[in-house]
N, C-alpha and C positions, 0 to 999 in steps of 0.2 A: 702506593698506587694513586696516580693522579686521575679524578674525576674528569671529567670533560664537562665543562659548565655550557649547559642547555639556555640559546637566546628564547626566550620564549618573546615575539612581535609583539609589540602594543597595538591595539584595536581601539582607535576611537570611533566616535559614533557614526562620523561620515564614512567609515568604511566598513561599515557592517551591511551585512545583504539586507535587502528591501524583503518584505513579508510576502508570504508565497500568495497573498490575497491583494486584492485593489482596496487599498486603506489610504486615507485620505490622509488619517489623522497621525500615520506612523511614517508613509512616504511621500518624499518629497516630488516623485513624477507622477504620483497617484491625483496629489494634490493639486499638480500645474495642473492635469488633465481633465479635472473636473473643474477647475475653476476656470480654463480655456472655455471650453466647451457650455458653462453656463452662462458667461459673459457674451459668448458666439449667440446662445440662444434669447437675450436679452435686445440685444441689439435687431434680432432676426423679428424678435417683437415688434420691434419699433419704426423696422420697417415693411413691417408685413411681407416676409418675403424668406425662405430657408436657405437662400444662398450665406450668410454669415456663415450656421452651423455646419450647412455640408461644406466650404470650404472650412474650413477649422478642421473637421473630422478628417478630411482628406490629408492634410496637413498633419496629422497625428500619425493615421494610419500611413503613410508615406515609409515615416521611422521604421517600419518592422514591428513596431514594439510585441513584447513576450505577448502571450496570451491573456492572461487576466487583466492588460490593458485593452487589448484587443476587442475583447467582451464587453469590457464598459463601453467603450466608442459605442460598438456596434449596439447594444442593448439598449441605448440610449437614441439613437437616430430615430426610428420608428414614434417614438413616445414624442419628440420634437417635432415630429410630424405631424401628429395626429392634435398636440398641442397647440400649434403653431397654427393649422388650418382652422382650429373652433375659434380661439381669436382673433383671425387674422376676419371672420366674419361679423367685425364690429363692435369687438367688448373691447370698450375702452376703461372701462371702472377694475381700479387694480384688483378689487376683492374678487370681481367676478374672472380676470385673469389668474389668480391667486386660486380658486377654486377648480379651473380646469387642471394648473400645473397640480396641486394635490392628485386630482381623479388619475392622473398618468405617476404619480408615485414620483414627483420631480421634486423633491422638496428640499433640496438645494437650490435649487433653479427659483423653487416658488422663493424663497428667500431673497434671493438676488433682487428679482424683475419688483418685489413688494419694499426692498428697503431703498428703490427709487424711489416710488411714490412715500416713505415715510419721510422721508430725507427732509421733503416741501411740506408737509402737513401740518396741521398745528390741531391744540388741542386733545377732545377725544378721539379724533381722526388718529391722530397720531400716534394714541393709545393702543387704539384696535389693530390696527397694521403692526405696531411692536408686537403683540398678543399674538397675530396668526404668524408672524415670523418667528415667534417661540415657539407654535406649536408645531409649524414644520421644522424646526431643529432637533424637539424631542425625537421628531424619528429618523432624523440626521443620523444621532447620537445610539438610537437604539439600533439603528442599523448594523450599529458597529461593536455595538455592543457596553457603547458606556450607558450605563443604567443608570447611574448615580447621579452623572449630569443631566439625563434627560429627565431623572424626574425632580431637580429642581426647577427645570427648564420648565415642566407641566404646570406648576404650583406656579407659577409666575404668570403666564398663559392664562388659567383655569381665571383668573383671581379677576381679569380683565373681560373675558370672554363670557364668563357667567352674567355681568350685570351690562352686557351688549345684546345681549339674544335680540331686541327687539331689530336691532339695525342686521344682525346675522339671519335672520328671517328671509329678510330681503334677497340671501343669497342661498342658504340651506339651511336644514334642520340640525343645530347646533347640539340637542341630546347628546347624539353619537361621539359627537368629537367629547366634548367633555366625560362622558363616562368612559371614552378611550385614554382620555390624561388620565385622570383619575385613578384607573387599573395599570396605567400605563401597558397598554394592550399593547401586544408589537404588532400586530395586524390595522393597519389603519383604514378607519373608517372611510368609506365613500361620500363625499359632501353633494348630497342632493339638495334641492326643494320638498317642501313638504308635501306638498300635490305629488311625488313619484316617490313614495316610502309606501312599501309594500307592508300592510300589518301580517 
């Protein structure tokens, strides 16, 4: 009796379905979308003005896309808003841009719009801006779940950040953020001023 020989298809990696989540770091339109979108929001910086990211977002959502792209756009607009309007009131100093995009949980975005300004910088300028661009990637990273890179990412961050306090003063009370690397807290701390820290 003759068997009947079963094809079984080959699956390489481009044709495997995308993750039922908005993962940046596993797909590839999760990807474009977020890096569309922070690059809309960088430029919307620069010119003080939201039309960049609302057309971009318009542009996205146009496609249909499934739902958990849909989510991101949408969850994201408001936050660029709200973002975009504190600095569009005159903060031109990256950190203090860099501290609003943290308070709105943007911490890709804050990456983006800070590794302009590190690009020209020199020195311990240049330092410090590496430092908080690490620190918003640790919760890139834990967002998603990689633990392991973001707490090397912390220990890189910490190492910088700790013998800066005098210059993070100027912008927030740095405590928080460090004992947040440190525990690698997945809740991230609010970057206040010292004057608005409630004992």
């Amino acid at each position: 009796m003759n068997e009947r020989k079963i094809r079984i298809p080959h699956i390489d990696q481009a044709e495997t379905a995308p993750p039922p989540v908005f993962e940046p770091f596993q797909d590839r339109r999760s990807r474009d979308i977020r890096n569309a979108l922070s690059s809309a929001l960088a430029e919307a910086i620069a010119e003080g003005r939201p039309e960049p990211f609302e057309r971009e977002a318009t542009r996205l959502l146009d496609d249909r896309p499934p739902e958990r792209y849909r989510d991101y756009i949408t969850d994201r607009l408001p936050r660029y808003h709200r973002a975009l309007e504190a600095i569009a009131r005159g903060i031109t100093d990256p950190y203090a841009q860099g501290v609003e995009l943290w308070n709105e949980r943007l911490f890709f975005e804050m990456h983006e719009v800070l590794e302009h300004a590190w690009y020209y910088a020199e020195g311990d300028h240049k330092l410090l801006l590496q430092a908080m661009i690490r620190a918003a990637g640790v919760y890139v990273k834990l967002e998603y779940g990689y633990v392991r890179q973001a707490a090397k990412m912390a220990v890189k961050a910490r190492e910088v950040l700790e013998r800066s306090r005098e210059v993070l003063l100027h912008y927030f009370e740095p405590e928080e953020l460090l004992t947040a690397l440190a525990r690698l807290d997945p809740v991230p701390p609010r970057l206040l001023p010292p004057s608005r820290r409630q004992d």
